[in-house]
C-alpha positions in Angstrom: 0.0 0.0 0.0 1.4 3.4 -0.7 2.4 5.5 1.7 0.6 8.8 0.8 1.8 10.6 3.8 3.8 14.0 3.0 7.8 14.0 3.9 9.8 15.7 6.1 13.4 16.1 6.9 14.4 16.3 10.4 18.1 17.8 11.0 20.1 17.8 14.1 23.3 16.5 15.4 21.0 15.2 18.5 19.3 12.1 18.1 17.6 13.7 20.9 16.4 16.0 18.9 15.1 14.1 16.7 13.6 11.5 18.8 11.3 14.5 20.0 10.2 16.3 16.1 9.4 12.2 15.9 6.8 11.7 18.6 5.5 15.0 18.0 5.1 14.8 13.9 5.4 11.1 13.2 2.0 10.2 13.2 0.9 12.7 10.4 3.8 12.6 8.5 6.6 10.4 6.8 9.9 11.8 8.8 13.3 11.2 7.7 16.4 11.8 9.8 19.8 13.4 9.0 22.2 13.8 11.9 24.7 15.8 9.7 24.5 19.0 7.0 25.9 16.9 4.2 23.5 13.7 5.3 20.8 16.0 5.2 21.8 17.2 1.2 22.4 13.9 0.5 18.9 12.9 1.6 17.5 15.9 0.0 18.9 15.1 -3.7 17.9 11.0 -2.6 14.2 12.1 -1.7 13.2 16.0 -2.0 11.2 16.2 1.2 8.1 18.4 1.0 9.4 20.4 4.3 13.1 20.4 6.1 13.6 20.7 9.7 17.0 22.3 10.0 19.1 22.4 12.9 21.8 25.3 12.5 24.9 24.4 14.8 26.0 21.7 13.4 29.5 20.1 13.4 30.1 19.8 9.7 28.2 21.7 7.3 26.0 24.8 9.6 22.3 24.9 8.8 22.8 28.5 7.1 25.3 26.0 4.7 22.7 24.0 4.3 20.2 26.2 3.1 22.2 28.4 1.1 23.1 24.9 -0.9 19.7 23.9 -1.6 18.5 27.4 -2.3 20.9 27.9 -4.8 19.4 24.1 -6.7 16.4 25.1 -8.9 15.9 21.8 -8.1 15.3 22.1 -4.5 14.8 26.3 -4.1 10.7 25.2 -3.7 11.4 23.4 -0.4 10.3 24.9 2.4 12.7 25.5 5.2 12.1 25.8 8.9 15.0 26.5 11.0 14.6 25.3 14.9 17.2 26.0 16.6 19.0 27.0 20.3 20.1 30.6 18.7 17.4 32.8 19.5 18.9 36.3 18.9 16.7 38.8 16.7 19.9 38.9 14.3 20.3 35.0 14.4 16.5 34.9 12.7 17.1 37.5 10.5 20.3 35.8 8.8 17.9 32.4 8.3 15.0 34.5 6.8 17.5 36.1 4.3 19.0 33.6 3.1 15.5 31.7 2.6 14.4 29.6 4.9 10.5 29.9 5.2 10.0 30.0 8.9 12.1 30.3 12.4 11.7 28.1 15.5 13.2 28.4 18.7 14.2 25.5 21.2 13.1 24.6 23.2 10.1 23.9 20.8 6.6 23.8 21.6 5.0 20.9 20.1 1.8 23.1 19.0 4.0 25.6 17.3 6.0 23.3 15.7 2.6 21.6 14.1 0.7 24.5 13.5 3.9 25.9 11.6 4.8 22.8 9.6 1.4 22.7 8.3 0.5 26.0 7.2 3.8 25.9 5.2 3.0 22.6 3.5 -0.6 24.0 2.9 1.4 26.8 0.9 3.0 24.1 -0.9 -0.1 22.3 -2.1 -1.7 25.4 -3.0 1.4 26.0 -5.4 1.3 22.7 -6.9 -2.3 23.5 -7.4 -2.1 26.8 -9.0 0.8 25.0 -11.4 -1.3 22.2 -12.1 -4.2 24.3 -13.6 -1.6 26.6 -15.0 -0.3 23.4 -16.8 -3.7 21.7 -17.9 -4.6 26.1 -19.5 -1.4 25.8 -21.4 -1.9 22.9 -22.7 -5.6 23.6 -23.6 -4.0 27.1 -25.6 -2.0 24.6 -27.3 -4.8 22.4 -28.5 -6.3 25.6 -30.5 -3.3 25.9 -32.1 -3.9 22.5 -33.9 -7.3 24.2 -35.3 -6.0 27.4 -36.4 -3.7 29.0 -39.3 -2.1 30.5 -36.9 1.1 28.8 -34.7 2.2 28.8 -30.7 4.3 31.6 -31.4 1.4 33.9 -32.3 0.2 32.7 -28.8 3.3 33.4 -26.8 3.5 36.7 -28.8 0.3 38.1 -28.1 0.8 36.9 -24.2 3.7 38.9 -24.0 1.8 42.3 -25.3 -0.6 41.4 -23.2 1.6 41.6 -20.0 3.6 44.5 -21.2 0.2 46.3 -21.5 -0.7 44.8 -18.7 2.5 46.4 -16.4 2.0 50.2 -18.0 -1.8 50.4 -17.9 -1.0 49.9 -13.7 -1.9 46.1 -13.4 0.4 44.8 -10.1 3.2 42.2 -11.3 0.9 39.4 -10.4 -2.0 40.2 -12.1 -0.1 41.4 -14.9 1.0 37.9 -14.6 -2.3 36.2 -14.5 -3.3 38.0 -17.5 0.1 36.3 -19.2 -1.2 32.9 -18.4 -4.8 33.7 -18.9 -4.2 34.9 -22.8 -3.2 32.1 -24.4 -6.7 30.6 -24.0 -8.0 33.5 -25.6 -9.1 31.5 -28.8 -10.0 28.1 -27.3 -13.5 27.9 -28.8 -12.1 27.6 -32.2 -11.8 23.6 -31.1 -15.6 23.8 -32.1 -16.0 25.8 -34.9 -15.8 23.0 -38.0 -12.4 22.4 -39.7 -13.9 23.5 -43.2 -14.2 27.2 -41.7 -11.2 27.2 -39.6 -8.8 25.9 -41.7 -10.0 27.6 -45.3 -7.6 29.5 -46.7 -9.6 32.2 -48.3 -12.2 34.7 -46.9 -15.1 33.3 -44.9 -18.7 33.6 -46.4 -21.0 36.0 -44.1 -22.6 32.7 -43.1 -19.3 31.1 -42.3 -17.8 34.4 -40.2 -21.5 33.8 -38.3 -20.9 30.9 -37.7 -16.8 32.0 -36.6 -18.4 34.4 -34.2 -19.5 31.7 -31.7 -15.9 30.5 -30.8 -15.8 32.9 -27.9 -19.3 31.7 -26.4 -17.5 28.2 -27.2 -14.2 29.0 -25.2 -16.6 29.9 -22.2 -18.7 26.4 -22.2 -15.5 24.6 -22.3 -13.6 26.5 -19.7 -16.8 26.1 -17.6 -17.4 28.0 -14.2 -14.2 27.4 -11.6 -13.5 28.2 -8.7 -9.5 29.1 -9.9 -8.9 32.5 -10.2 -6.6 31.6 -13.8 -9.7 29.8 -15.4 -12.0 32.3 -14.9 -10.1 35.3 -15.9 -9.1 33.0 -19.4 -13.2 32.9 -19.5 -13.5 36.4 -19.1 -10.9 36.8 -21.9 -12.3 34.1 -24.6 -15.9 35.9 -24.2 -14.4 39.5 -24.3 -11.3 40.1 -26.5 -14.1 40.4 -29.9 -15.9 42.9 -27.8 -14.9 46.2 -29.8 -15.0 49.9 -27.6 -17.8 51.4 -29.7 -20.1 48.5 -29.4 -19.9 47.2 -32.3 -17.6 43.8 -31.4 -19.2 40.3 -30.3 -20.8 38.0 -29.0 -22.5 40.4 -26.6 -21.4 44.4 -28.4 -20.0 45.7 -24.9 -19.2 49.0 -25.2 -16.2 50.9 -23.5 -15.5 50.2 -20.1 -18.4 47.8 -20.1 -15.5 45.8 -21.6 -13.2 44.1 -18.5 -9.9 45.4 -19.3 -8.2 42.4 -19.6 -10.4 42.1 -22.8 -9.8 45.1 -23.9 -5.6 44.2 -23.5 -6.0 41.3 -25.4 -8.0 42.4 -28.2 -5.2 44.9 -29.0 -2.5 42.4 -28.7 -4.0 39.5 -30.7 -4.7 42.3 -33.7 -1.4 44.0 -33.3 0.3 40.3 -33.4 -2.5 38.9 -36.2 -1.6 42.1 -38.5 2.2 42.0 -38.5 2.5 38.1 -39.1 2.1 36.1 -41.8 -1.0 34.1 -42.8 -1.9 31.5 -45.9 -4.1 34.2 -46.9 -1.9 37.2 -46.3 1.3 39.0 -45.6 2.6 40.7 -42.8 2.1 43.9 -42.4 4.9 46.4 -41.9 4.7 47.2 -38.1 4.4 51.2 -38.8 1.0 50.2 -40.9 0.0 47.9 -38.4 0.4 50.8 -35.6 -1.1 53.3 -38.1 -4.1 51.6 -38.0 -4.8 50.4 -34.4 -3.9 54.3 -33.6 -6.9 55.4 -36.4 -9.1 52.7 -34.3 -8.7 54.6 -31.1 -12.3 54.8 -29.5 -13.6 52.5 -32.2 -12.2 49.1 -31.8 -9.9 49.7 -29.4 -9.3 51.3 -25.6 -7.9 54.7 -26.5 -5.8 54.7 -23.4 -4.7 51.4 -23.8 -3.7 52.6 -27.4 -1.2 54.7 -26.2 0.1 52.4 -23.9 0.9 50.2 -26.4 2.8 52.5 -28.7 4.8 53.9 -26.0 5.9 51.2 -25.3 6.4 49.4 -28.6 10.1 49.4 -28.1 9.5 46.1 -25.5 6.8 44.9 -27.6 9.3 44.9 -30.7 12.1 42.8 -28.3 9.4 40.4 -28.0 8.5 40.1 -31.5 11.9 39.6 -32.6 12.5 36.9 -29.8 9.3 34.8 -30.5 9.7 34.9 -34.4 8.0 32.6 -36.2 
């Protein structure tokens, strides 16, 4: 039967120590013991632990050591550390905090600390490998449009990039600016339902079949579904919005202005700017001062007017990125 319980590494030169994180932890948790600073690294490249209990005076290799090894692995650098140790100066702390360690524990311990502390910081750590696996599984659902479309995965990494630089400059904080990054590239997930014969035609689509085109958004929204992740709904809000155009004239639902969430209204500029200045089987690229030219003459029509000239002033990043995600 497998042994489902989450690990932790125990450090300390005292088996006494030890003996004591054991009876206090050892029925909710896998522990495994390292009486030494290199045991411990050893154990850490043998098993990665979910959490380390790290003793710093130690004969051989100092806790500090330690944890300036393993933050320095991009292997390890996710591992929580929690220093418990005898030093209890202010300063003694302060060195363990900077150099990365998650949390500081003074002996002698308190076993309720000691659990209440060891499980918020592997509740962090689920909550990460949660956020990553749904960050994963939205990737790889942007990448599964890709296989319906003209277009390819650089277009899609492109236009995420605009999107964040936007993003940054319109006064987004880093992480949301982020969010929007990860959000974007399911922008044009519904296409997986709109009929190869349309998507894939290499001329212009009939009225009937740019009708038919204009349900992809209200597509992308059944299929991401209602969530309760943050990521999933903000890539719902930007399938159903980034056709939306600022004079009311866009689809599926003709928003108007700042009816429009902004993240929409970021995208939509993106995805054009990116669209216009690539190739296509049924077109060439446009020279990026036309393609500017005309998302400036849309200003209030399709596009955010401020987010307009957010965009242009900073088209020197926006040409970095288009240089480093060529097709």
């Amino acid at each position: 039967m497998t042994n489902n319980k989450q690990r932790i590494l125990a450090v300390d030169d005292e088996p006494t120590n030890l003996r004591v994180l054991n009876k206090v932890l050892g029925d909710t948790y896998k522990l495994i013991f390292a009486k030494s600073g290199q045991e411990a690294i050893r154990l850490v490249e043998k098993d990665s632990p979910d959490l380390i209990l790290l003793d710093v005076m130690m004969p051989d290799v100092t806790g500090y050591d330690v944890c300036k090894t393993l933050k320095a692995n991009p292997k390890f650098k996710h591992i929580p550390i929690i220093f418990i140790t005898a030093l209890s100066d202010p300063d003694d702390e302060a060195e363990g905090l900077n150099i990365g360690a998650a949390d500081y524990i003074s002996k002698p311990i308190s076993p309720a600390v000691v659990k209440a502390r060891v499980k918020t910081h592997l509740s962090l750590v689920d909550a990460q490998v949660l956020r990553d696996t749904r960050l994963q599984v939205i990737q790889r659902l942007g990448r599964a449009s890709e296989y319906k479309d003209n277009e390819t995965g650089m277009h899609v990494m492109r236009m995420s990039h605009y999107s964040k630089v936007i993003a940054l400059n319109a006064g987004f904080s880093e992480q949301a600016a982020d969010n929007l990054f990860h959000a974007a590239p399911m922008h044009d997930i519904g296409k997986i339902g709109i009929a190869d014969a349309i998507m894939l035609k290499p001329g212009k689509l009939t009225e009937e079949e740019f009708e038919t085109m204009k349900n992809h958004p209200q597509i992308g929204a059944e299929i991401l579904g209602d969530s309760d992740s943050d990521l999933i709904e903000l890539a719902k809000v930007v399938s159903m919005t980034h056709h939306e155009k600022y004079d009311g004239s866009g689809y599926p639902n003709k928003l108007k202005g700042e009816d429009i969430p902004i993240e929409g209204r970021i995208v939509a500029i993106a995805d054009v700017f990116d669209a216009l200045t690539s190739v296509r089987p049924y077109k060439d690229a446009w020279p990026v001062e036309q393609a500017i030219s005309f998302i400036e003459s849309q200003k209030g029509l399709h596009f955010d007017p401020v987010l307009v000239d957010v965009f242009v002033q900073n088209l020197d990043e926006v040409l970095v990125i288009k240089e480093r995600w060529k097709d």
